[in-house]
C-alpha positions in Angstrom: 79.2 75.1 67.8 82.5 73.8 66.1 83.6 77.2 65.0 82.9 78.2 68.6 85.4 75.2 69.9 87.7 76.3 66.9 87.8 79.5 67.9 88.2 79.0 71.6 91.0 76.5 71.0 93.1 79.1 68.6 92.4 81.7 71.8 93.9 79.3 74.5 96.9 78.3 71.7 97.7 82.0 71.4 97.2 82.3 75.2 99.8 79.8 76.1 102.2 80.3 73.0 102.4 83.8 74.2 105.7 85.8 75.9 105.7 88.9 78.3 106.8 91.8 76.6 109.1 94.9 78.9 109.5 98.0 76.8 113.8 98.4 77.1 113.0 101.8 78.8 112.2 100.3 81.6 115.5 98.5 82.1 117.0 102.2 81.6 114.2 104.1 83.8 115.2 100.8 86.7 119.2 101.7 86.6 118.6 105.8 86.8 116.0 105.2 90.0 118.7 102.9 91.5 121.6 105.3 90.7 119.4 108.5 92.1 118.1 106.1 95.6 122.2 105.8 95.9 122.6 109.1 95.7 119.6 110.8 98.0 120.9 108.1 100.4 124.8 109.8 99.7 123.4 113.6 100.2 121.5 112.2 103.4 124.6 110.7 104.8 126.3 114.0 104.0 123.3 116.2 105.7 122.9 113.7 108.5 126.7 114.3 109.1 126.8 117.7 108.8 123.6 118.3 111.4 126.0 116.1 113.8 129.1 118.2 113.6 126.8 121.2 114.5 
């Protein structure tokens, strides 16, 4: 039973002791989807603007 308890307490350490981890891809992969929304919403503005003049 004690090496269960020790066990469980070295789990629960490690548990709490522990920090998130992002890959720094997806900081990159974030930036290029925001920079690609601005533009669909640029080529829309264009299309929507163009449909008007017609």
């Amino acid at each position: 039973m004690e090496l269960l308890d020790e066990a469980r307490e070295t789990i629960v350490t490690a548990h709490e002791a522990a920090q998130s981890w992002l890959p720094p891809e997806l900081a990159i992969a974030t930036e290029r989807l925001r920079q690609d929304t601005d533009r669909l919403r640029a080529a829309d503005d264009l299309v929507s603007g163009y449909q008007a003049r017609l």
